[in-house]
N, C-alpha and C positions, 0 to 999 in steps of 0.2 A: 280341118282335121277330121278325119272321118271317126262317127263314133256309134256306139251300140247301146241297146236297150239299158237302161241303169244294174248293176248288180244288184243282188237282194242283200239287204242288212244282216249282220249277227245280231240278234235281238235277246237279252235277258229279261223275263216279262216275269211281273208279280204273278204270284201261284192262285191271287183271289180268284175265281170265277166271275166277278165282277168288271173283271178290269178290261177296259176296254179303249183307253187309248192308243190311240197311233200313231207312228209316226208323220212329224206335220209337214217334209217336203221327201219327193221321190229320191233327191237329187242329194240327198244325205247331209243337205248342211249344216253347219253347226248352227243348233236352237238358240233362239231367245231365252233370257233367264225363266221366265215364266213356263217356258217348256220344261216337264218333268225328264228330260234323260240328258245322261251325261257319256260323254264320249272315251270311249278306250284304245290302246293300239295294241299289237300284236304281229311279228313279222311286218309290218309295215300293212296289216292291215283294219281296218276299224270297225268297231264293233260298238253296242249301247248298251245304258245299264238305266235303269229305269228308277227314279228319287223314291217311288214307293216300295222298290224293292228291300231299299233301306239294307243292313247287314255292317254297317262301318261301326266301328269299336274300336275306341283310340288307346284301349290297351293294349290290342293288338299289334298296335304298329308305331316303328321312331323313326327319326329324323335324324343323319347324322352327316356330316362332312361325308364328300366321296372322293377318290383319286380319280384326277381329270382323265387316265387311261381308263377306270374302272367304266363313266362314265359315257364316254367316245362309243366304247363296246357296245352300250347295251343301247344309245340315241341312234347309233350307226343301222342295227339290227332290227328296233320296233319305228323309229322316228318313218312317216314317208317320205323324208326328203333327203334318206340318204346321205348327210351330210350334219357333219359335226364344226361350229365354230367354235371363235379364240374366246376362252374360259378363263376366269380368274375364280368364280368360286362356283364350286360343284357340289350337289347336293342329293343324296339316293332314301328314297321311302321303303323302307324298311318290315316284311309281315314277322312278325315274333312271336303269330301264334301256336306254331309247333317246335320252340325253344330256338331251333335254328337259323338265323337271319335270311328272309330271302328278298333280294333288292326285287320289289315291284313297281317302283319311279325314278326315274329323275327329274332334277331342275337344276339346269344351267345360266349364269349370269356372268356377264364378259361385257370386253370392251363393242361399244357397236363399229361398225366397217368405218365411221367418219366422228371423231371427238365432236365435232357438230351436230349429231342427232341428241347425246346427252347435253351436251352446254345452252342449245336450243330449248331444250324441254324444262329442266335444271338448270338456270344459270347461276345459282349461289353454290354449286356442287362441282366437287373438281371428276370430270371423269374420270371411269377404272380406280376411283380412291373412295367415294365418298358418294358418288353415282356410276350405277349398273344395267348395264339391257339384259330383263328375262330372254334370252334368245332359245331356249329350248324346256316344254316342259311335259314328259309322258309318261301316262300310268299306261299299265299293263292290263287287261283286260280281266286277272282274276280279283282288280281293286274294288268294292262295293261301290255303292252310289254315294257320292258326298264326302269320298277319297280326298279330292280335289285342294277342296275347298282348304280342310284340315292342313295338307301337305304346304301348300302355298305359304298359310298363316304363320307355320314351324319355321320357312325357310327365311320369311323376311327378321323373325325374331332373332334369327343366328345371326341373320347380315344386319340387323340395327347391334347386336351386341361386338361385332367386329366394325363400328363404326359407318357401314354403308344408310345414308339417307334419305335415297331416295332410288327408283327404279323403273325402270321405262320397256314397255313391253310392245308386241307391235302383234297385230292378227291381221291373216292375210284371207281374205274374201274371196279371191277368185279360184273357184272350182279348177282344177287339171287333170288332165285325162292324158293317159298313153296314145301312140300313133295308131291302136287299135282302137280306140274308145272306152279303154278299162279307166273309171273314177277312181283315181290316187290321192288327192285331194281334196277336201270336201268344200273346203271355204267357210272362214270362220272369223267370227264376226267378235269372238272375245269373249264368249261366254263368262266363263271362270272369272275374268278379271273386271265383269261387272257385276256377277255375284258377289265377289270381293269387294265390292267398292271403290272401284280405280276410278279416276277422274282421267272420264275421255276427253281426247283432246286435238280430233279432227283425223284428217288423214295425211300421211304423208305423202314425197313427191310423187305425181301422177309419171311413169315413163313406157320405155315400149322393152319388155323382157324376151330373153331367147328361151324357149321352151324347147327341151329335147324329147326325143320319140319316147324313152321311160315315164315322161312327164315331170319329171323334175326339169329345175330353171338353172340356166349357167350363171351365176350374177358376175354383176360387171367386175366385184374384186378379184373371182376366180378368172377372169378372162384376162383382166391385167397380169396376174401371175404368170399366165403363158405369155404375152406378150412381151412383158420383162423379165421371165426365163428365173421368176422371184421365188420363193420357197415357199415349196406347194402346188408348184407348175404342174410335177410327177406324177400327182393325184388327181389333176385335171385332165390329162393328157390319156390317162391310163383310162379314164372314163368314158373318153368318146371314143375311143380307141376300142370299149366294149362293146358302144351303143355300133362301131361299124367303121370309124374313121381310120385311114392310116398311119401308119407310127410315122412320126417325124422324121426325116434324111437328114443325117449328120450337114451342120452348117447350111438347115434350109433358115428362111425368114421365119420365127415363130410369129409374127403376125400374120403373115401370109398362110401359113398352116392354120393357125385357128380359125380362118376364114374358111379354108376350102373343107375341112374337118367338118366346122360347121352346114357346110354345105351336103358334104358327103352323107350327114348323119341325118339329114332331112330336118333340122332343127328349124321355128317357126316364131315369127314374132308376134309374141303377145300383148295389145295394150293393156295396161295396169291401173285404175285410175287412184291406186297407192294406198297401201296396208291402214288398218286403224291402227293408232298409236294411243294407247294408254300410259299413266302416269301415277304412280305412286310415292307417296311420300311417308315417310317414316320415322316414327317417334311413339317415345311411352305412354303421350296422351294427346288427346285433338289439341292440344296450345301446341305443342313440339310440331306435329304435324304443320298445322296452319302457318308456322314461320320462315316453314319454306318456300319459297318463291318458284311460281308456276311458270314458264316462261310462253305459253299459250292459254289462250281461254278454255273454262271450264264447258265442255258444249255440253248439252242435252236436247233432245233424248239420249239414249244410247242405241247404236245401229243395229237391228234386227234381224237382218239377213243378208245371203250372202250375194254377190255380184252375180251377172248372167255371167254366163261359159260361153255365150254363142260369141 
């Protein structure tokens, strides 16, 4: 895939005169916790805030239920990957400092693509009831530094008090680039959710993904959609169909179209050698916690950086 010199960062830098950190890869990945910035989005595109900056004030800001349309809208619009999954509870970060609510996050928590990834991880939790995949979670670039952390801590307290126990997050490390060489993805290694305390717990399946010329990835449940013509095909369809592909012929093979579609759009296979997967368990105090049953080992360290892109 051809690609071009890195873009340069949105940078929010302490006003000391002192300050003289930098950023510690070209390649914008997401930092180690030990790294002072934390990462923002905006149009789909990212930006940094620096922990010395400091400015987070938690009367400023709540947590509240959100409507999974409200939701869609705003992951749709900042999220890079362009796409919204299946939700069971939605959740928007809230600024209330100038009396009017203005959503500046979300966090989304849904069923994962296979009842397998949580019964694996979870196995005393029934998924989509009782066990959830964080599958989407983004602040908006005018959040201060250490947003994060806060918003997270709010959301699992909603979902231990609506009974969910536990939750399973995944960070995806491999950098993605457009067919031009624009970085869209930075590759990230879970910051937040080892600043939180989540018990890592390996990676998951290693496979080979279809990257399209935007840089977003087709997954294979969206591919199944068009193949079995399943609900949701439309929005699959409508997509390559932007990146270049042709509209499908009344009573062609939809497998055979998403092949040559695929083909048309110049899409690329990527190997993957599979997301970290984090684990969270929840309860009012470390005994509650501890009695839920891990269904992988607790690894350590925690992973530091992000995959090569070559």
């Amino acid at each position: 895939m051809p690609r071009t010199s890195n873009p340069q960062p949105v940078l929010v830098r302490p006003s000391s005169p002192a300050f003289a950190d930098l950023l510690p890869t070209n390649d914008l990945g997401e930092f180690p916790t030990a790294t002072p910035w934390c990462q923002r989005w905006r149009e789909k595109r990212h930006s940094f805030r620096h922990t010395s900056a400091g400015g987070f004030d938690p009367r400023h800001y709540t947590v509240e239920p959100l409507a999974v349309r409200t939701a869609k809208q705003f992951v749709l619009q900042h999220h890079y990957s362009g796409s919204f999954p299946s939700a069971k509870k939605t959740f928007g970060l809230f600024n209330i400092a100038e009396g009017e609510p203005r959503l500046s996050g979300v966090a989304v928590f849904g069923l994962s693509v296979s009842r397998a990834v949580l019964e694996r991880a979870l196995p005393d939790l029934e998924p989509a009831i009782s066990a959830l995949e964080c599958s989407r979670f983004v602040l908006l670039d005018e959040c201060p530094a250490n947003s994060e952390s806060w918003f997270l801590a709010r959301t699992f307290d909603a979902l231990l008090a609506s009974d969910v126990r536990g939750v399973v997050s995944f960070a995806d490390p491999v950098p993605r680039r457009t067919s031009t060489g624009k970085l869209v993805a930075v590759g990230h290694v879970g910051t937040i959710y080892q600043a939180s305390n989540a018990t890592y717990t390996g990676r998951a399946t290693a496979r080979t993904i279809k990257l399209l010329p935007d840089g977003t990835v087709l997954n294979d449940r969206s591919a199944q959609k068009v193949r079995k013509q399943e609900q949701g095909h439309e929005y699959v369809e409508a997509k390559l169909m932007s990146l270049g592909a042709p509209a499908p012929r009344a009573g062609c093979n939809p497998a055979l179209w998403l092949r040559d579609a695929l083909q048309a759009v110049g899409a690329v296979n990527l190997r993957h050698r599979g997301a970290h997967r984090y684990v969270f368990r929840l309860g009012k105090n470390q005994r509650e916690r501890e009695r839920i049953t891990l269904g992988y080992p607790n690894l350590k360290p925690y992973p530091k950086g992000p995959d090569s892109s070559d």
